[in-house]
C-alpha positions, 0 to 999 in steps of 0.5 A, a space after each residue: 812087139 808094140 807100135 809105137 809110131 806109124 808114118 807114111 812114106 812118099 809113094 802113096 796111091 791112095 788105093 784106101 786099102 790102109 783106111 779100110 783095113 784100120 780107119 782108127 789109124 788112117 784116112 785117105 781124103 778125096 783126091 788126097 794121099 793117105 795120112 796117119 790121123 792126127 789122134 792115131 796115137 791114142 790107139 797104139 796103146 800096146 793092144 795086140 789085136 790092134 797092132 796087128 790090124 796095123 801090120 796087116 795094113 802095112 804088109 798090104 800096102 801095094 807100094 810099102 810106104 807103111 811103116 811103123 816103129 816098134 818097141 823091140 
């Protein structure tokens, strides 16, 4: 199972747990609510490590506004 895209929904903290967890993918900038970075896409390459850095970010999401959409 590929991430293919990632997103945030509304309801975001910006409790920056997504940005520690995967700083390639997110940024949460000071006094902003997370964003998926512009370039995010060039790391979703079908790694399967790396995409499960991104699940493990979405599952911890306090307020499960991560999602992201799969090959399968």
């Amino acid at each position: 199972m590929a991430i293919k895209r990632v997103w945030i929904e509304e309801g975001c903290i910006s409790c920056n747990l997504c940005e520690d967890l995967v700083p390639e993918v997110f940024e949460v900038p000071l006094g902003e609510f997370c964003n998926v970075k512009a370039d995010a896409g060039r790391f979703l390459t079908g790694d399967a490590a790396f995409d499960e850095k991104v699940q493990e970010a979405a599952d911890a999401c306090p307020v499960e506004v991560i999602r992201l959409e799969t090959d399968s």
